[in-house]
N, C-alpha and C positions, 0 to 999 in steps of 0.2 A: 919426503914430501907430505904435507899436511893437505887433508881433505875430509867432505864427508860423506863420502860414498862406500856403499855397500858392497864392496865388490863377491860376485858370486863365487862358491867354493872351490871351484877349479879354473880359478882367472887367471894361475900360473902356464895352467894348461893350453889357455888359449892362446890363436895366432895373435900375429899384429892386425889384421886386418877383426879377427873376431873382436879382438879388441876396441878395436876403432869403430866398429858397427854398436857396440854395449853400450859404450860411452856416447852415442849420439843418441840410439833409443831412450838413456837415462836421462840426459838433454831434454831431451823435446819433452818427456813426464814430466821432469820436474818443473818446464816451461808452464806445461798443459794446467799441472798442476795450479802456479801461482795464476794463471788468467783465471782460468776458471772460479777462486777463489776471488779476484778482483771483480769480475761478473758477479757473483753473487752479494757479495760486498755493496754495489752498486744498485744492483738490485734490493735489497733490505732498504738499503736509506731511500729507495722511490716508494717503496709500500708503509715506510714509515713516515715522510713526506706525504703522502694520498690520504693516510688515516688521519692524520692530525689536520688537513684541508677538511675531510670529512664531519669529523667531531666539530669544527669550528663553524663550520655551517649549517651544524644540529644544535648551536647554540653556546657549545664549550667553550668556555676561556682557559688559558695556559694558566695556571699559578704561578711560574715564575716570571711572569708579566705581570699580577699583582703583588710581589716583593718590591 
């Protein structure tokens, strides 16, 4: 079976159920993980959006609006 998960060093060892509890813990991280990165991600382009509202109402024009 192909995957990419780290399985910890004595995952031979463990029950089915420790297993079944690893594999959801890993789950929901690696969940947490990708939102959390979409949150921030979303967040960059609102403070990148804000600054460029900013500058334009200090006067700045885009340059590639004059191309």
């Amino acid at each position: 079976m192909r995957h990419d998960y780290d399985f910890p060093p004595d995952w031979n060892a463990l029950t089915d159920a420790e297993k079944s509890e690893w594999m959801t813990r890993e789950r929901c991280r690696r969940m947490n993980k990708r939102i959390r990165s979409d949150e921030l991600e979303k967040e960059m382009e609102d403070d990148v959006e804000r600054a460029i509202r900013i500058l334009k109402a200090r006067g700045y024009e885009d340059i590639k609006d004059k191309r």
